[in-house]
N, C-alpha and C positions, 0 to 999 in steps of 0.2 A: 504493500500500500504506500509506505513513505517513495518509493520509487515511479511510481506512478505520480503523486504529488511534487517531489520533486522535478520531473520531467515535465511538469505542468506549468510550474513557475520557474522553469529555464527558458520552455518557450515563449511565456509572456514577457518573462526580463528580454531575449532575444527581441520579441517586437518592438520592445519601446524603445530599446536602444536601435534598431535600424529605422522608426521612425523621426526618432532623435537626431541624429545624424540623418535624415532626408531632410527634416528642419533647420539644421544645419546650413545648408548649401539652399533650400529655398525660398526662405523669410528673408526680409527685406531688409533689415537694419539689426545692429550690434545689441539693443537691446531685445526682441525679439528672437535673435539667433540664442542668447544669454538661455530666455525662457526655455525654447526649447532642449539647449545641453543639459542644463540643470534636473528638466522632464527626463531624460535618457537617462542622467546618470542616477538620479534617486530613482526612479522606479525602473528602470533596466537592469543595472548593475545590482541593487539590493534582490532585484526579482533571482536572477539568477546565483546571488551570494545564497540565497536563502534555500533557493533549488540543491545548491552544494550541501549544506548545514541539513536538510531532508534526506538526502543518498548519506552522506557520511555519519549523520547523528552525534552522540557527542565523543568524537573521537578529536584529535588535536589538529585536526586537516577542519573540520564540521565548527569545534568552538573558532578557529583564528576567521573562518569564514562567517562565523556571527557577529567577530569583533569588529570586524573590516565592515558589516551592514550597520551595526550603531555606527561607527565613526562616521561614515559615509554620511549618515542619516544626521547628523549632527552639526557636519562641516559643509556639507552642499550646499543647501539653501543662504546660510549666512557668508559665504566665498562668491555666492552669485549676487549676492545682494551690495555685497563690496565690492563688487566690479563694476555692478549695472551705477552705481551710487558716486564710483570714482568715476565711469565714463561719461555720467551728466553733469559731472563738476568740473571736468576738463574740454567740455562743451564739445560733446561729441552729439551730433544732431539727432534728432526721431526720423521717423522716415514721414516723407512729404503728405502724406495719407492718415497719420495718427490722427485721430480726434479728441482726447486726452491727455492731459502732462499732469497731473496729479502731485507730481514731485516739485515741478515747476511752480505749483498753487501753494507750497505747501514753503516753500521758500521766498517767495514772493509775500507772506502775511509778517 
C-alpha cells in the first residue's frame, strides 16, 4: 500500500514540477515567473520528497527525505518572497498587463 501511495505523490510532485518549469519559460514577467518556481518547488519537490519518505518509511534514506520536505516547506515561500520584494525595490517593472500592484499601495501610504 505505502508503495502505491508513494508512486502517487511522485507523480503528482512530477506534474507540478514540469508545470513549474512550463511557467517558467511562459509567464511574462520576473514576478510571475517567481510565482510559478516557488509553485514547483513547494508542491513538486515536497510531492515527491514525501513519495520517497512512503517507499522508504523511517529508514535514514525516508527520515533525511522528510527533513529536506520541512526545510523546503519553510524556506520556499519566505526566499520567494525576498526576491519578489528585492526585485520591486530595485525597480524591476510588472508586466504591461498587470492590473494590481498591491505592494506599490502599500508603500505608497
Amino acid at each position: 500500500m505505502n508503495e502505491v501511495l508513494g508512486t502517487v505523490f511522485i507523480v503528482i510532485g512530477l506534474a507540478f514540477d514540469f508545470f513549474g518549469c512550463l511557467g517558467l519559460v511562459r509567464l511574462p514577467d520576473v514576478y510571475n515567473r517567481l510565482q510559478a518556481a516557488t509553485k514547483c518547488v513547494t508542491l513538486g519537490t515536497c510531492g515527491i520528497l514525501f513519495g520517497l519518505f512512503l517507499f522508504r518509511g523511517f529508514t535514514a534514506a525516508g527520515l533525511k527525505a522528510l527533513l529536506c520536505l520541512i526545510f523546503i516547506i519553510l524556506t520556499a515561500p519566505v526566499s520567494a518572497h525576498a526576491l519578489a520584494r528585492g526585485a520591486y525595490i530595485s525597480g524591476v517593472k510588472l508586466w504591461d498587463k498587470s492590473v494590481v500592484d498591491k505592494y506599490g499601495e502599500d508603500i505608497s501610504k
